[in-house]
Residue frames relative to the residue before (quaternion, step in Angstrom):
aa qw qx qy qz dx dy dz
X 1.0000 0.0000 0.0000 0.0000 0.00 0.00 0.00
X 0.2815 -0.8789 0.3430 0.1752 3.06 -0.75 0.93
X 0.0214 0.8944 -0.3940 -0.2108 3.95 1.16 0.50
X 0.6165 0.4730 -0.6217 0.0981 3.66 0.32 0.98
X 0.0735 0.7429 -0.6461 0.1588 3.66 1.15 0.69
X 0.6609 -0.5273 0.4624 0.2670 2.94 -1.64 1.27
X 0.7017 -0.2637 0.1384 0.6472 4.19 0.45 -0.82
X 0.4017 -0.6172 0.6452 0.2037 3.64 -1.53 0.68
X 0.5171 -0.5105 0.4603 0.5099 3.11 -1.30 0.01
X 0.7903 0.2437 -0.0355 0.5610 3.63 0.55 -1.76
X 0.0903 -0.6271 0.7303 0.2554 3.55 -1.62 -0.04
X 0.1560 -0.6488 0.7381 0.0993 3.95 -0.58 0.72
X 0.1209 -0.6858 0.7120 -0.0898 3.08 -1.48 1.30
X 0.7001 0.2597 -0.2329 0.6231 3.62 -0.42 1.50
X 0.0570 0.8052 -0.5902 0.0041 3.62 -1.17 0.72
X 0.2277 0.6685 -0.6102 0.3591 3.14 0.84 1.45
X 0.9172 -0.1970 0.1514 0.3114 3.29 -1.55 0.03
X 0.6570 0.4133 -0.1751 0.6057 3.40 1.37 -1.25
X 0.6807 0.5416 -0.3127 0.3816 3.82 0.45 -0.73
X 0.6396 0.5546 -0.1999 0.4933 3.58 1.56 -1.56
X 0.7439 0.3639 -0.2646 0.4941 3.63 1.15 -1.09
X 0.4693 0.5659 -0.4899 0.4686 3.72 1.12 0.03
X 0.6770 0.5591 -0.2305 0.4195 3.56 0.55 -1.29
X 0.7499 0.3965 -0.2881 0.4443 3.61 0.58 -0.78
X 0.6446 0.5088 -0.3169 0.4746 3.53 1.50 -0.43
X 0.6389 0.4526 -0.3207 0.5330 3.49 0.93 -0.58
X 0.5229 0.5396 -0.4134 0.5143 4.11 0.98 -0.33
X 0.7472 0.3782 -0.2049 0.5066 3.68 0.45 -1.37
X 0.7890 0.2265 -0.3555 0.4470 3.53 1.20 0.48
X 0.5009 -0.7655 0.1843 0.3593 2.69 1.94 1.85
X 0.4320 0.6787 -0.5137 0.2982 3.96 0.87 0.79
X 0.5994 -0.6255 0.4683 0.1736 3.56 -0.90 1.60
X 0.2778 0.8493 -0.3979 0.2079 3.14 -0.33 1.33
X 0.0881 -0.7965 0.5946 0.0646 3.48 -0.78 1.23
X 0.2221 -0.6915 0.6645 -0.1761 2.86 -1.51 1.98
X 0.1037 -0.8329 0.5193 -0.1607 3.36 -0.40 2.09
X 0.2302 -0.8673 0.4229 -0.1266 3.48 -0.72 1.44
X 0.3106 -0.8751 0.3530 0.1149 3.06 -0.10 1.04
X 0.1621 -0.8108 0.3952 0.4002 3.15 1.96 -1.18
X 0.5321 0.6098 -0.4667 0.3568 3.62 0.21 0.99
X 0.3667 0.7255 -0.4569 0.3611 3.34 1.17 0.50
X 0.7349 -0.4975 0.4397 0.1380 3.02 -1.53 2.15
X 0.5437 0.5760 -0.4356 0.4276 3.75 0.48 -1.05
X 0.7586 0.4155 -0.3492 0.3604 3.47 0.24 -1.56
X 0.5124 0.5900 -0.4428 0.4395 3.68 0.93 -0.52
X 0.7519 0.5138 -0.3372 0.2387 3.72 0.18 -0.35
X 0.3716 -0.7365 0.4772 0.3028 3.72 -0.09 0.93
X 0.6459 -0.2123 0.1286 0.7220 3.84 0.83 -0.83
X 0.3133 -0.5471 0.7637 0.1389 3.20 -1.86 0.75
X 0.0804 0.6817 -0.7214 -0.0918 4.07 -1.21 0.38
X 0.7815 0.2552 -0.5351 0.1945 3.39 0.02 0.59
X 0.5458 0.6688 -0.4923 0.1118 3.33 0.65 0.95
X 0.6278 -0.6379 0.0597 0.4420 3.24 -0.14 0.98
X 0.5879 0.4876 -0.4325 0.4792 4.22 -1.06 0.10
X 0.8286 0.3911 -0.1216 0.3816 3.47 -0.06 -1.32
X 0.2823 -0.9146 0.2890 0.0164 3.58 0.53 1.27
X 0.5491 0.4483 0.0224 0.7050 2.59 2.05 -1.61
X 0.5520 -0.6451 0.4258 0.3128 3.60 0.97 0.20
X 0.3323 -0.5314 0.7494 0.2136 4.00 -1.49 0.68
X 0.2847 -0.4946 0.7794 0.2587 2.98 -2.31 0.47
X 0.7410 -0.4599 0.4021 0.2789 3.59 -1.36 0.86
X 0.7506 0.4208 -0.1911 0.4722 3.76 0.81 -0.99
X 0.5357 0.5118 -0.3716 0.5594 3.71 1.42 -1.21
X 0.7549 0.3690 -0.4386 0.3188 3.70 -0.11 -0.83
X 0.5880 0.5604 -0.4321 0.3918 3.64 1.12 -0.95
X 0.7710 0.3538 -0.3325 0.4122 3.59 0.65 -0.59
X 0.6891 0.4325 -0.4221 0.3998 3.69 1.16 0.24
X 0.3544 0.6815 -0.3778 0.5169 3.17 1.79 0.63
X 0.6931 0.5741 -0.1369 0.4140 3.32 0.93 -1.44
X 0.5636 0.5418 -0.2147 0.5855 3.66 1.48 -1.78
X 0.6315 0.5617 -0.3512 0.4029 3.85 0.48 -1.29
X 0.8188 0.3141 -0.1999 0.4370 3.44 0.32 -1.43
X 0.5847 0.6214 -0.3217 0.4105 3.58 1.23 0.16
X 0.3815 0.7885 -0.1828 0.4464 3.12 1.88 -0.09
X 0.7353 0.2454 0.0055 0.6318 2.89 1.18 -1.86
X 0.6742 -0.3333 0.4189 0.5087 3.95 0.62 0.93
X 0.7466 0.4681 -0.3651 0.3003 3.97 -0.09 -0.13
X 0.1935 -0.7003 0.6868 0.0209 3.37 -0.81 1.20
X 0.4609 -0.5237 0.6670 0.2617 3.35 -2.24 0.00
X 0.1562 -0.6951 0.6765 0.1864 3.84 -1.04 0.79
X 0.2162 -0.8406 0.4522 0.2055 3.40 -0.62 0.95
X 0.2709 0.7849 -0.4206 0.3656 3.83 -0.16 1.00
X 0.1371 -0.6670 0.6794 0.2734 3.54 -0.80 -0.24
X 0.5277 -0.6101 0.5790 0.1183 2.82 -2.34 0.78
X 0.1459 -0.9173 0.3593 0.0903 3.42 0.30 1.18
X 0.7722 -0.0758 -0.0436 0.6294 3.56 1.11 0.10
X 0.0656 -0.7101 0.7006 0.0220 4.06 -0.97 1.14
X 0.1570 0.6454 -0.7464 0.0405 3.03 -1.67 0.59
X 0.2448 -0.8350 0.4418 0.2184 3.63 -1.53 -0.30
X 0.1785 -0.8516 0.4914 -0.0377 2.55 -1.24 1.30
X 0.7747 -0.1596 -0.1462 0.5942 3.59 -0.56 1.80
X 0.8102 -0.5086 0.0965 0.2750 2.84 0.56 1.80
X 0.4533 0.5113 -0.2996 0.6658 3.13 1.64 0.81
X 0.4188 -0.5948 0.6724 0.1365 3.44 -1.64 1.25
X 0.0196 -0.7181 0.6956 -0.0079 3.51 -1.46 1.24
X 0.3296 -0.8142 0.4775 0.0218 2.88 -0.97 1.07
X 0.0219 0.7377 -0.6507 -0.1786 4.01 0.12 -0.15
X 0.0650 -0.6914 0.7195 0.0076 3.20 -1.00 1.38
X 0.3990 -0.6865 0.6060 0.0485 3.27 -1.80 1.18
X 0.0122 0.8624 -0.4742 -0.1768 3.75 0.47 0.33
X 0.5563 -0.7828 0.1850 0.2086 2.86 -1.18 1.11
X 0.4806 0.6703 -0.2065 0.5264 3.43 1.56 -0.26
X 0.3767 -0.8297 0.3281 0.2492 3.40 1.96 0.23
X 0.4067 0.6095 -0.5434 0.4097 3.64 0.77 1.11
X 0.8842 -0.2244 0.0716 0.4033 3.18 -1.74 0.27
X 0.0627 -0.6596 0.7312 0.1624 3.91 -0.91 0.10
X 0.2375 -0.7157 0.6484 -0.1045 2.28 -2.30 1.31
X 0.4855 -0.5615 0.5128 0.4313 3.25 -1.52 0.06
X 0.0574 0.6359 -0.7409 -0.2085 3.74 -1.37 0.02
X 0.2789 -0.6616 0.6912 0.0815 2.98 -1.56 1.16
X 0.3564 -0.7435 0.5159 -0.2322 3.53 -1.01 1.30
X 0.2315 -0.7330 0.6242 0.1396 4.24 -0.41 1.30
X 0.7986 0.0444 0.0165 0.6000 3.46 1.36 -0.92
X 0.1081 -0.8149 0.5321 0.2026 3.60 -1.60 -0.43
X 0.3549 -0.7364 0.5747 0.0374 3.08 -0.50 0.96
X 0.1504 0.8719 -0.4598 -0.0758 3.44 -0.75 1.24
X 0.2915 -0.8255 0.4743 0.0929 3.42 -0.71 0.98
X 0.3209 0.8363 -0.4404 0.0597 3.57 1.13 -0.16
X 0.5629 -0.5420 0.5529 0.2892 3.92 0.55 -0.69
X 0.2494 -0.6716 0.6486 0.2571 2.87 -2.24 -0.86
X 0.4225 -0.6726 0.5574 0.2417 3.15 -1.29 0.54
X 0.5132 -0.5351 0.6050 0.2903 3.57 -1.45 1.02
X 0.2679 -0.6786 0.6628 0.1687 3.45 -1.48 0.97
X 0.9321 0.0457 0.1041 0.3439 2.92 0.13 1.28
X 0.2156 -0.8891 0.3956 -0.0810 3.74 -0.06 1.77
X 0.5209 0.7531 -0.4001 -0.0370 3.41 0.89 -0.22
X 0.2063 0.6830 -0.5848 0.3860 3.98 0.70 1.25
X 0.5786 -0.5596 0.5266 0.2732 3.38 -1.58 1.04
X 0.8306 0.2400 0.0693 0.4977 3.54 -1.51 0.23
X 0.0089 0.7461 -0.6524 0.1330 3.92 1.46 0.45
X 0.8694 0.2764 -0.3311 0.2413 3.82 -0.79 -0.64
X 0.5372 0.5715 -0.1771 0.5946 3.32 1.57 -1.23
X 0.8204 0.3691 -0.3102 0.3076 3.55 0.60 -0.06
X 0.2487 0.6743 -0.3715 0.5878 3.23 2.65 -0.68
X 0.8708 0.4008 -0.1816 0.2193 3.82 -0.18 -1.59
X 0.6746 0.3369 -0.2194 0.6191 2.98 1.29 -0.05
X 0.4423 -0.7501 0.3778 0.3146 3.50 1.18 0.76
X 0.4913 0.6565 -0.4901 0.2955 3.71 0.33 0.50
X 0.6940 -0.1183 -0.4051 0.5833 3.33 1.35 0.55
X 0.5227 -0.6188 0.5827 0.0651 3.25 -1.39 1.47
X 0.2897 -0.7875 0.5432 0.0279 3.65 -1.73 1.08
X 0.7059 0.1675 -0.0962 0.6815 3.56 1.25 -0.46
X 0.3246 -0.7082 0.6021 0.1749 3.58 -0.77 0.88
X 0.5330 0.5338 -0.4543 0.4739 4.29 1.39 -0.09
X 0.8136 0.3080 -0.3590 0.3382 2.97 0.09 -1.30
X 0.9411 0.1573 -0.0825 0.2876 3.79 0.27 -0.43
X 0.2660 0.8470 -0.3961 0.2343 3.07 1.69 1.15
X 0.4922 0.5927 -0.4329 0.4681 3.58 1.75 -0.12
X 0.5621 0.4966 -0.3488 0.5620 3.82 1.28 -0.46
X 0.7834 0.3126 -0.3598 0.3989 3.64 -0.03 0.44
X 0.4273 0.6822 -0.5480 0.2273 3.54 1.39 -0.12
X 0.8998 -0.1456 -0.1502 0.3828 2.74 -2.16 1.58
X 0.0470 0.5836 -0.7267 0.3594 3.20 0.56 2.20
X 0.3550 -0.4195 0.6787 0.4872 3.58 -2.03 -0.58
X 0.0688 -0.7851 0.6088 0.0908 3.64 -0.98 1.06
X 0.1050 -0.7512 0.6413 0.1155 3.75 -0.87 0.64
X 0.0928 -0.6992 0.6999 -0.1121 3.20 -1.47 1.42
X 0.3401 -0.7756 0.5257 0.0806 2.76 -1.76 0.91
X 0.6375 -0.5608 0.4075 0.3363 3.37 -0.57 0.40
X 0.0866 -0.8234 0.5598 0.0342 3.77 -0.31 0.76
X 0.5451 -0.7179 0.3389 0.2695 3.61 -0.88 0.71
X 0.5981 0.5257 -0.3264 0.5093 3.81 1.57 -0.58
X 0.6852 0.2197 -0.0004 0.6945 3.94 1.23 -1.74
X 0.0108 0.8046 -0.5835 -0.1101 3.52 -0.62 0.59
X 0.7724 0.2348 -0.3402 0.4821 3.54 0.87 -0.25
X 0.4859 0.7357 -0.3918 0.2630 3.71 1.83 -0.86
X 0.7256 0.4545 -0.3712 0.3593 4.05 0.85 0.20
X 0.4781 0.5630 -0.3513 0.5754 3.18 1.68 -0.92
X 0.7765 0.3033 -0.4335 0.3424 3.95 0.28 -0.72
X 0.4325 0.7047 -0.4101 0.3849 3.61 1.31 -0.91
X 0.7686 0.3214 -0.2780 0.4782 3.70 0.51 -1.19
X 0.3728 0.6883 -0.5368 0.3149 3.48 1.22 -0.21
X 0.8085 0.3354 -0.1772 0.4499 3.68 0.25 -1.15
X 0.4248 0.5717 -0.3826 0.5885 3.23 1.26 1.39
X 0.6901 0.1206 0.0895 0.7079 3.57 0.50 -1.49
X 0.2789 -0.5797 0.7095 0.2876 2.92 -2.10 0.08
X 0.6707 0.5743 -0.1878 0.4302 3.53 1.46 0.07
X 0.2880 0.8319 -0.3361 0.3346 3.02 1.24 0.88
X 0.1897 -0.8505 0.4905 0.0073 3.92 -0.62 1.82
X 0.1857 -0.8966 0.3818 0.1263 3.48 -0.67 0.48
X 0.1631 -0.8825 0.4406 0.0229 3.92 0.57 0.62
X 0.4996 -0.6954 0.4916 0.1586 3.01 -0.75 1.46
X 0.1673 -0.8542 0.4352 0.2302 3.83 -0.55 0.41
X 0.7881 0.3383 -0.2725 0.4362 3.27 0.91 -0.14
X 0.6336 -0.5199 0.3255 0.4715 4.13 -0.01 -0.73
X 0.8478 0.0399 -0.2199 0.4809 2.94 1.08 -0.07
X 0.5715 -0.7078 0.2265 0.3479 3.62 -0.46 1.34
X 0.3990 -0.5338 0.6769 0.3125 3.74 -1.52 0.76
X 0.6452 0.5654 -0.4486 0.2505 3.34 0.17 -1.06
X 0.1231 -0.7910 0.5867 0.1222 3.53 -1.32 1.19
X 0.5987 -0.6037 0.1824 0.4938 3.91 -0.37 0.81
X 0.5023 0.5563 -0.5871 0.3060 4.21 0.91 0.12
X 0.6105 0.6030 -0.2675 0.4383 3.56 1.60 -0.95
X 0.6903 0.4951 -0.2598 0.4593 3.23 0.87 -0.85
X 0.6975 0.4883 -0.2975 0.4319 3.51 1.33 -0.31
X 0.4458 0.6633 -0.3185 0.5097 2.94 1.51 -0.43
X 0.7797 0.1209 -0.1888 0.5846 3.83 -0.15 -0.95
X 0.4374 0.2993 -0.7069 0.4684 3.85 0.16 0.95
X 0.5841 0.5385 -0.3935 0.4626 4.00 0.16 -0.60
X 0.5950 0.5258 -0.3136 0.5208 3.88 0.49 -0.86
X 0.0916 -0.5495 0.7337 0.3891 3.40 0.26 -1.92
X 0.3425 0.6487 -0.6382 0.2337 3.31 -0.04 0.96
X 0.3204 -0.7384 0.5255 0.2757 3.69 -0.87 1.09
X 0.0030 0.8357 -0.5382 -0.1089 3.42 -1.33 0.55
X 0.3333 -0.7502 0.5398 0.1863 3.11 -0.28 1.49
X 0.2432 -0.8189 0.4868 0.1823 3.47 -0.71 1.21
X 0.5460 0.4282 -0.5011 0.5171 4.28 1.04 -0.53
X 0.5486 -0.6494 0.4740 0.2295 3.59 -1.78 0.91
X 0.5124 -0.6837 0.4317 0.2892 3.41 -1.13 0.84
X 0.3556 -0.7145 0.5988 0.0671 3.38 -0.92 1.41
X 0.8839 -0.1777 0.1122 0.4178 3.75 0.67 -0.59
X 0.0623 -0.7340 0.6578 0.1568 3.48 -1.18 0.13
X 0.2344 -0.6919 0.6763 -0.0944 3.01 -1.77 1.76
X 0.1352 -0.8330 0.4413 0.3051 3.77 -0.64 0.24
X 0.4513 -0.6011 0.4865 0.4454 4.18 -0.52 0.33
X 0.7081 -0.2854 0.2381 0.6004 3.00 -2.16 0.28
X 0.7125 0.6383 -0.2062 0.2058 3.55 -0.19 -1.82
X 0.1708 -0.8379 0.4831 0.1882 3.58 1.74 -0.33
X 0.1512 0.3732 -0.7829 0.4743 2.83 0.15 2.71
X 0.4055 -0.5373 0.7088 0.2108 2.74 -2.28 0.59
X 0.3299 -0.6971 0.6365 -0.0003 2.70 -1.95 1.60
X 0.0690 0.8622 -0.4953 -0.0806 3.53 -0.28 0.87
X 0.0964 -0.8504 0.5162 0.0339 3.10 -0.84 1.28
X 0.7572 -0.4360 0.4742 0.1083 2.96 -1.69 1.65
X 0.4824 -0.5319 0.6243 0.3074 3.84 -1.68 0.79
X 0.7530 0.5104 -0.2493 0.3320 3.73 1.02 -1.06
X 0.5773 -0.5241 0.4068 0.4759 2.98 1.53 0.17
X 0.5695 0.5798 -0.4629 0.3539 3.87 0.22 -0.01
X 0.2841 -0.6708 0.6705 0.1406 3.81 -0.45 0.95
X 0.0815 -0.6770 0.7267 0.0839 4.39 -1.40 0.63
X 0.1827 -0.6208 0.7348 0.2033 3.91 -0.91 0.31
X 0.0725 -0.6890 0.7179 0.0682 3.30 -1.24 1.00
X 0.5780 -0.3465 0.6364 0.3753 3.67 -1.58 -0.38
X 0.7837 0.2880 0.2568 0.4867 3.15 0.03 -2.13
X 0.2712 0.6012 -0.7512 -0.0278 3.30 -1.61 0.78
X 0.3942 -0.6529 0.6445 0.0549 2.84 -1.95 0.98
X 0.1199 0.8572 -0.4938 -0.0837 3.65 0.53 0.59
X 0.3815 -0.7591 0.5200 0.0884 3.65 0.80 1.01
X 0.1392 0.7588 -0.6189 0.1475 4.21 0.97 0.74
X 0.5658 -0.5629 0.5220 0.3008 4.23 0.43 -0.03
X 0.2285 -0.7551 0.6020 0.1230 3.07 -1.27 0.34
X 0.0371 -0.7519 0.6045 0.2605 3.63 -1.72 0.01
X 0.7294 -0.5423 0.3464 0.2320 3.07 -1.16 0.47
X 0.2063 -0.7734 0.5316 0.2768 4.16 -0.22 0.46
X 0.2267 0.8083 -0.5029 0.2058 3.65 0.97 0.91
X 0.4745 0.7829 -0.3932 0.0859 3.49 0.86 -0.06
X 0.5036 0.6110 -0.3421 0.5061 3.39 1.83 -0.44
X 0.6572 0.5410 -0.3723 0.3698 3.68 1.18 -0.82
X 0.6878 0.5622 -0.2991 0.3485 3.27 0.76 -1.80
X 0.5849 0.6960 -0.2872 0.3016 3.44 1.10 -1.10
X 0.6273 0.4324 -0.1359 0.6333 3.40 1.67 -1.17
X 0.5830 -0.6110 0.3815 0.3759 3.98 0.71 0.03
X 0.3928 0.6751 -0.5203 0.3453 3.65 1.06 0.45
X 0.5508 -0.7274 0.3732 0.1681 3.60 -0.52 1.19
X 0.1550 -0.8046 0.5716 0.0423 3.80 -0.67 0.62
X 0.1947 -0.6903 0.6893 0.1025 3.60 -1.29 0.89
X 0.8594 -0.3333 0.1097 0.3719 3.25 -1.38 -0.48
X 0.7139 0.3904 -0.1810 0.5525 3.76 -0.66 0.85
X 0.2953 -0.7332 0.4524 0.4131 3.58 1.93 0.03
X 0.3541 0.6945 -0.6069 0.1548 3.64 0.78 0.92
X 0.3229 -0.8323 0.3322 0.3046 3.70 -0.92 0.36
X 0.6622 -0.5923 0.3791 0.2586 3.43 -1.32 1.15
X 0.2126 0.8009 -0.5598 -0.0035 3.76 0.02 0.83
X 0.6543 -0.4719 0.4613 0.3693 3.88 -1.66 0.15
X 0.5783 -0.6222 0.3698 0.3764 3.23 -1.25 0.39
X 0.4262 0.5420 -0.3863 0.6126 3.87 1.37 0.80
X 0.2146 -0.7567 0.5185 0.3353 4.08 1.26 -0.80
X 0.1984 0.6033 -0.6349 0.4400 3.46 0.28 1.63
X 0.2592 -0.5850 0.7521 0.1579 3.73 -1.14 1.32
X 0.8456 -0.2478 0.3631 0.3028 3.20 -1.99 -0.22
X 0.5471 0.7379 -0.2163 0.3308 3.24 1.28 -0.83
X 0.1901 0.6878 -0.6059 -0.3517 4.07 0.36 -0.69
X 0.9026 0.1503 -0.3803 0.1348 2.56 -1.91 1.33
X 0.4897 0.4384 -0.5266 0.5392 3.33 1.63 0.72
X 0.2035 -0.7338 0.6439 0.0739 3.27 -1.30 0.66
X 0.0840 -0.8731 0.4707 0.0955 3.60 -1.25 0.13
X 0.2469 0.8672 -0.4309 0.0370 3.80 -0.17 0.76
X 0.5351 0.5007 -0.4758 0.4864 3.51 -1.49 0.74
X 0.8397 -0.2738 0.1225 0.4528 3.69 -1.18 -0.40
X 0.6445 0.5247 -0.4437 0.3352 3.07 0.63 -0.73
X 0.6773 0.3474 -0.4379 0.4783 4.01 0.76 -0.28
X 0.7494 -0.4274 0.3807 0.3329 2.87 -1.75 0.00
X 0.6108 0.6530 -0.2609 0.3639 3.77 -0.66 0.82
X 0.4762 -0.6903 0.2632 0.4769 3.73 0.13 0.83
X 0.4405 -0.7097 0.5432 0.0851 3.05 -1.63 1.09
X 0.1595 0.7079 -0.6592 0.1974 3.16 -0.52 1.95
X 0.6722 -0.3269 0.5464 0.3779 3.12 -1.49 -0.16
X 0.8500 0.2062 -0.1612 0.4572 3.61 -0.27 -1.20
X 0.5209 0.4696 -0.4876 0.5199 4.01 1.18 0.46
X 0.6484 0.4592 -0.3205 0.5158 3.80 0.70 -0.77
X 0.8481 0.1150 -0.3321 0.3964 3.75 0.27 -0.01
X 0.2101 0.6355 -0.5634 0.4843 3.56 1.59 0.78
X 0.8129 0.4156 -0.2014 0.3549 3.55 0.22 -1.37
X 0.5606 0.4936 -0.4245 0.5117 3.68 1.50 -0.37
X 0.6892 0.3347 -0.5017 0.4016 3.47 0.25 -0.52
X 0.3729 0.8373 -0.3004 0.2638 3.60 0.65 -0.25
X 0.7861 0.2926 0.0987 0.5355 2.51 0.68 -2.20
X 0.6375 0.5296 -0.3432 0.4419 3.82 1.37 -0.39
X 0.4297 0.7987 -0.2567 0.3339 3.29 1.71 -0.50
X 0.6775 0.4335 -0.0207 0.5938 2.43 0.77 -2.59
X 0.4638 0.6438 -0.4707 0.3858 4.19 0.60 -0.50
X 0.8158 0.3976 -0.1494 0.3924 2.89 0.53 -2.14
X 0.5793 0.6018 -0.3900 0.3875 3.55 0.82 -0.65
X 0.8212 0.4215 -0.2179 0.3171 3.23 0.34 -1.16
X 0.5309 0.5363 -0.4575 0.4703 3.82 1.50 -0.31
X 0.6968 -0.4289 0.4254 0.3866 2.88 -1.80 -0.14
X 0.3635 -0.7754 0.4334 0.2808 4.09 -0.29 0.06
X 0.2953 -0.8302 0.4295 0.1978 2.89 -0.79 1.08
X 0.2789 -0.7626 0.5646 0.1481 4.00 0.34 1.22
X 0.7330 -0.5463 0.4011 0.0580 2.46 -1.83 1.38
X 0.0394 -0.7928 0.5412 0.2776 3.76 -0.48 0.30
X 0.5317 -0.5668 0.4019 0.4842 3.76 -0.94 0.44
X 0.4647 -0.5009 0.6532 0.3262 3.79 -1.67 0.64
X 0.7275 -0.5742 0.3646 0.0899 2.50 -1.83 1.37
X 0.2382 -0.7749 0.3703 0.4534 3.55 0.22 -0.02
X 0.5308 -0.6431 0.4283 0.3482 3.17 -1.15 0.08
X 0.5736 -0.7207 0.3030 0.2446 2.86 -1.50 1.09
X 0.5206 -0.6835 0.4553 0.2336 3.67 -1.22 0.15
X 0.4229 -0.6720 0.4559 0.4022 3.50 -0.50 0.85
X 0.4378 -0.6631 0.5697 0.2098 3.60 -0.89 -0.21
């Protein structure tokens, strides 16, 4: 890709699921476009996803990024690997300073719009063997997308600081074996909550969780301040999340909780012409909501530039 064109139509910022399916719509509506990637997209974390749609037998997280990647390569589109390290605008144009990642030259990209896809960062890892344990699904990130894959596991949850009991019960109608762990020393939990999951049968381990180790067998072992060790199937360690919205907020595009950003029902921030879809906005984080919203938002892209009209094909030539 080549980013010293003079202005693109789009910059895409983020090549995860939402960024890859923006890119292939805005190609197939033949709009010049430069789609930078950091490579830290959640997707890869996923050993198999089954509930996104097509893939009966389920997608691993990494196969789809690259048939995301093959798709948009179809239409003339590539990934620039790098990160965008600071955007603003100037004469009414989005600049971009892109850092590439392979450490060569940096550049400006200039930009009619932008289109962010950036995600969120986990607040925080503290589980043994963190990657090796994502991949082999023994600890788990989104109780939607793959609570039918744990029915009547042992599931351990953690308390979370916005929903403290509202995951332990969610998985409830999964397992009948379902543990809850206080996260901090001294409980959130207030006794309408606490009646609740005795109502559930939810177990609540009341001394605070000090750690998680996994066994040979890669289960998770949570252990207790009192010393008490739990084998689970399954943890959910609900650690929160923040938003990669800094490139937005910076330009005046509004944040809610988690610095996620506040977009229209088209995914336009406050901004005109920066847009934002997938995790980073506000709104449940799936797979098939983050590229619902890219075609969305590549639409509403395409609609709103000038068009770029067709010229007639040359004719063909005559023999002589």
């Amino acid at each position: 890709m080549d980013c010293t064109r003079t202005v693109f139509d789009t910059l895409i910022i983020g090549g995860g699921p939402a960024g890859l399916t923006a890119g292939v719509y805005l190609r197939r509506f033949t709009r010049h476009v430069a789609l930078v990637d950091k490579g830290n997209s959640r997707l890869s974390w996923i050993p198999v996803s089954h509930n996104y749609p097509g893939f009966p037998e389920g997608i691993n997280g990494e196969r789809l990024l690259e048939n995301l990647r093959a798709q948009l390569a179809n239409y003339g589109g590539s990934v620039m690997a790098g990160e965008i390290l600071d955007l603003r605008l100037e004469d009414g144009v989005f600049v971009g300073d892109y850092a590439p990642a392979d450490s060569g030259a940096s550049c400006q990209i200039r930009a009619h719009t932008v289109l962010l896809a950036t995600g969120v960062a986990d607040a925080g890892m503290p589980v043994e063997r963190w990657d090796e344990a994502v991949r082999c699904g023994a600890v788990r990130l989104c109780p939607v997308c793959d609570g039918w894959d744990v029915i009547d596991k042992r599931i351990g949850v953690v308390t979370s600081d916005a929903n403290p009991v509202g995951h332990a019960l969610f998985m409830r109608t999964f397992s009948a074996d379902v543990l809850l762990f206080e996260r901090g020393p001294v409980s959130t939990l207030n006794e309408e909550e606490r009646q609740r999951l005795a109502a559930a049968g939810v177990t609540l381990v009341e001394s605070p969780l000090a750690g998680v180790t996994m066994s040979e067998d890669m289960k998770p072992v949570l252990h207790t301040r009192d010393g008490t060790d739990y084998l689970c199937d399954v943890f959910y360690p609900m650690l929160g999340e923040n938003a990669r919205s800094d490139l937005a907020s910076g330009l005046g595009a509004e944040t809610v909780e988690c610095r996620k950003l506040l977009v229209d029902e088209h995914c336009r921030t406050q901004v005109p012409g920066l847009f934002a879809v997938g995790d980073v906005t506000r709104g449940l984080n799936q797979i098939a909501v983050a590229t619902g919203q890219a075609a969305l938002a590549a639409t509403t892209i395409h609609n709103m530039l000038p068009w770029h009209l067709r010229q007639p094909a040359a004719p063909a030539a005559t023999p002589s």
